[in-house]
N, C-alpha and C positions, 0 to 999 in steps of 0.2 A: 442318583446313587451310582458310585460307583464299584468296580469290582476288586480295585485292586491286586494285590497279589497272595488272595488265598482260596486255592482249589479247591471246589469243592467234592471232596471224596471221604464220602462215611456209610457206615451200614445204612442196608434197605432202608430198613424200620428205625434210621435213629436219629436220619438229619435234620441239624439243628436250624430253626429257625432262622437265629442269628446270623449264621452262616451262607442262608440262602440269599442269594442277592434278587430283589425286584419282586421280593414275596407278593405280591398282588398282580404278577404274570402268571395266570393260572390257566387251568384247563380242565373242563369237566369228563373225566373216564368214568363213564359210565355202563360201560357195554361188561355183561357180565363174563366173558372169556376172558377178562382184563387181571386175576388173580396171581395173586404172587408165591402161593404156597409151593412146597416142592413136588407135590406129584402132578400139579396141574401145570409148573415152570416143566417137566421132563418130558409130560404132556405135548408141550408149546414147542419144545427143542427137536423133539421126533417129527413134528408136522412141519417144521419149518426147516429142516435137512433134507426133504422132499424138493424145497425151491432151491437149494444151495446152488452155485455156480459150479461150472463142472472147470476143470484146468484149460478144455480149449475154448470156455466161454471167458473164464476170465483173459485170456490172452487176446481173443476176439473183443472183448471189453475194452483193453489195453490196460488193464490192473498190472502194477508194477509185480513182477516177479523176480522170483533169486537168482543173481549171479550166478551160472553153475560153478566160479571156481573164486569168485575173491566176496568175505565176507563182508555184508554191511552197503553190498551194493546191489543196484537192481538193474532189473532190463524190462521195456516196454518192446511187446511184439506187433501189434497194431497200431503203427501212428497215424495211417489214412483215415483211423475212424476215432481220434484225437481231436477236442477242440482246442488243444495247443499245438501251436505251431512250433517248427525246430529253429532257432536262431540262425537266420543267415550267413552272420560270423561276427567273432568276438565283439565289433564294434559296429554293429547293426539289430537293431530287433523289427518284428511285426507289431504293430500295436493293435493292441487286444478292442481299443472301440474303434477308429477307422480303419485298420487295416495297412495304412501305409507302411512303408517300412524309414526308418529312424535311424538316427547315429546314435550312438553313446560312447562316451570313455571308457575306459578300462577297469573302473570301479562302477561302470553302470551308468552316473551324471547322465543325463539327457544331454546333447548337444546341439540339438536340432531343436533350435528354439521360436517355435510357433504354436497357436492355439488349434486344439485338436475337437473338429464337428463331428457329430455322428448320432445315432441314434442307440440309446441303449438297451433298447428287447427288441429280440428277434422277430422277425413278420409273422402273421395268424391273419386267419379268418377265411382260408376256405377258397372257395371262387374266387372270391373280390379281395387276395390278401392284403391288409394294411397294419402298419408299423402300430405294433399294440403299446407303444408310449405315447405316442400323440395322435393315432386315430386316420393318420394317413395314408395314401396311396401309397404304392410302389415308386419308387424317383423322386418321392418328395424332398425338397431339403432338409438337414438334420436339424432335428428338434435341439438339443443339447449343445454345448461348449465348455471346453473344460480348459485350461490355461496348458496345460502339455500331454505329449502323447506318454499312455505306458505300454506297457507288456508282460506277457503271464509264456512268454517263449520258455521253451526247457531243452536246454542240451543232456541226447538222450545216451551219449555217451557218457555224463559225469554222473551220473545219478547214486550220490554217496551216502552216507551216514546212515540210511536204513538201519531197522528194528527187526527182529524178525520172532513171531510166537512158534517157530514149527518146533524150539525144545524147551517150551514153555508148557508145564501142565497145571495151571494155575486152573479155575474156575470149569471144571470137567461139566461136561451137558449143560452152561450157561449160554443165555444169548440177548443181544444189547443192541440196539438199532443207534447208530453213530451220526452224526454231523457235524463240520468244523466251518468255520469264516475265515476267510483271507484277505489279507492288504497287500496291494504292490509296492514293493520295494525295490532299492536301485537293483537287488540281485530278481527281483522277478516277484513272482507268488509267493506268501510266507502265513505259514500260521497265525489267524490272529485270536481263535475263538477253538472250543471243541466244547461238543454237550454227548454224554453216553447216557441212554437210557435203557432202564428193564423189561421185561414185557410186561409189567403195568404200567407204563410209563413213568415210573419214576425214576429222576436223577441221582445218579451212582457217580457221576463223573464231571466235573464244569468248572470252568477255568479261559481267563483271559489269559492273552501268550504274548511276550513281547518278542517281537522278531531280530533276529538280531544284526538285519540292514536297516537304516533309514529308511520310515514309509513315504512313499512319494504321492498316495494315495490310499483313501481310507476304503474305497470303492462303498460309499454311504449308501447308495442305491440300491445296491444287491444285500448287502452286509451290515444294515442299519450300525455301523459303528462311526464313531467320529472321534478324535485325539483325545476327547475328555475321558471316554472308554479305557483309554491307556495311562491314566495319571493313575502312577503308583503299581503301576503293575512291574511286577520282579518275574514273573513264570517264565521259564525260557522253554525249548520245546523239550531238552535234554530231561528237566524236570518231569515234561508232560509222555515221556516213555515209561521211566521210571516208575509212573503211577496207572499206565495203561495195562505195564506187563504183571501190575499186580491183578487187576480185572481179567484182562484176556486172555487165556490161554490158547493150546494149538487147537484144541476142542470147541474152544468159543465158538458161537455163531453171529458174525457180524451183517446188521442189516443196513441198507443207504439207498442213495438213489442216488447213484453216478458217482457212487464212493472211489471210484477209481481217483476221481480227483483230492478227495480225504485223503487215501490213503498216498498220494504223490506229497501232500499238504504234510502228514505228519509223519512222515519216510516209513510207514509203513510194511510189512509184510506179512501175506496173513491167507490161508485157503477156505476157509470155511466162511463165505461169501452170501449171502441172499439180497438182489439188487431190484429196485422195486422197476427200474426200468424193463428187467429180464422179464418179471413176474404181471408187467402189466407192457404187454408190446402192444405199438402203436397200429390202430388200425390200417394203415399205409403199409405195413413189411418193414424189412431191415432198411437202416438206411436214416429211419424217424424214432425219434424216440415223446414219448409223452414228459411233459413238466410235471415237474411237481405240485405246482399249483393247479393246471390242470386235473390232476389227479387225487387233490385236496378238496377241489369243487366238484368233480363228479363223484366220489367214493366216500368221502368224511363227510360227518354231521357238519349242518351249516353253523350250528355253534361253536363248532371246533376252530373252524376257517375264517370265524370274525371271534375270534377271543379276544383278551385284553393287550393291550400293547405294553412294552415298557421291557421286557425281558429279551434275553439272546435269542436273535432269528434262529443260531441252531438250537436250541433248547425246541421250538416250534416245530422243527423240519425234522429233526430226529425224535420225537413223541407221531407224527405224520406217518413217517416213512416202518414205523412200530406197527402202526397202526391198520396199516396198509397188508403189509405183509400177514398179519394176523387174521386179518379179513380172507387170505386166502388158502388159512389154517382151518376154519369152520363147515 
């Protein structure tokens, strides 16, 4: 089943079956602080303004902030603590799974035409670290092969089109734990998915997005999506403001884990931040931060963390990243 091009954005209490796409990706919310009502939502919004991000966490975060003088554009203060790297020039990139660096043309095209090795998760395990995709040592050869290199590079000088809620007073004392999917394309990273959820975890928000460069990659691995995902999808991201700025307000309180990259994904701009990474730092210090999945497996019921398959990874990771945060509401 696919999603094609209709978003899903209806009251709490009234979304339509119909409308839900993969109705049998479900999740059991069970936990009784999980209520939707309004004194117990004003409740959830007061406790969870306690973890908000302060202005020089999010700049230490590297969450994109506002222009101080031309609208619609933003500035990243932090890019040493960036997993994006800054384009070496117009017709060079890094690529995001080996590292090397690349030609491309001026529209993007790949030019540098060879198959690109690598391993795709990052090392774990402690003393003995080994590549948690294939189980290996350090220096091993890459597990993987993929027919070209891409890139997720951002020039931090152009960073346009942004959105901003700061004179938006939509949804006063609301709060929504966010997550979106991304495809590489010739221009870089692009929106391919977004799931907003309530603090009951229900969906308020979901919608497939067509990007509007060429994907040159569905990144399947991380973003269970594949081309079939996208037949029929009309959503562009312009649409996907349009129906965020009816949700969020400046008041809103948005939750993620490593939303900074969200909010780069859907040109976001936004203060009232709670990030699960802040909220749950790594026993290491600054520097490490804990995954999501990590933090799925130690903190979430293990029924949550083997649920059904078949629905949007964000829909999964934004009811998570709710979840989380709410755990350190109690």
């Amino acid at each position: 089943m696919h999603y094609g091009n209709s978003a899903l954005f209806t009251p709490l209490e009234e979304t339509s079956p119909d409308l839900r796409p993969f109705s049998s990706y479900s999740f059991n919310v069970v936990s009784s602080y999980l209520k939707t009502d309004r004194t117990d939502a004003m409740g959830t919004y007061s406790k969870l303004l306690r973890l908000k991000l302060t202005e020089a966490q999010l700049r230490q975060q590297n969450y994109p902030r506002p222009h101080p003088s031309i609208s619609g554009k933003a500035q990243l203060h932090n890019m040493a603590n960036s997993v994006y790297k800054v384009m070496p020039s117009g017709i060079q990139r890094n690529c995001k799974r080996c590292s090397k660096v690349y030609a491309v043309g001026r529209d993007g095209t790949t030019l540098t035409k060879e198959s690109c090795s690598y391993h795709p998760y990052r090392v774990g395990g402690g003393r003995a670290p080994i590549h948690r995709c294939c189980g290996r040592g350090l220096g091993a050869p890459p597990c993987r092969v993929a027919s070209q290199h891409i890139s997720e590079d951002i020039d931090p000088n152009n960073l346009v089109g942004f959105v901003s809620t700061k004179d938006n007073h939509v949804g006063s004392e609301s709060a929504y734990a966010l997550d979106c999917e991304m495809v590489c394309t010739k221009a870089g990273l692009e929106l391919a998915a977004i799931t907003v959820v309530d603090v009951g975890c229900n969906v308020v928000y979901e919608t497939m997005v067509l990007p509007h460069n060429p994907i040159i990659d569905y990144l399947t691995e991380y973003s269970n999506l594949t081309s079939r995902d996208f037949i029929g999808v009309t959503t562009r991201i312009e649409d996907v403001h349009k129906n965020i700025l009816k949700l969020i307000g400046r008041e809103t309180i948005l939750v993620g884990h490593g939303m900074e990259h969200d909010f780069l994904a859907i040109k976001l701009l936004h203060d009232n931040v709670v990030d699960t990474i802040v909220a749950y730092p790594h026993a290491r210090g600054r520097g490490f931060r804990n995954s999501l999945s990590f933090l799925k497996e130690r903190f979430l019921p293990r029924s949550f963390t083997t649920a059904g398959r078949g629905g949007l990874k964000s829909k999964e990771d934004a009811i998570a990243v709710m979840k989380l945060a709410l755990l350190k509401c109690k």
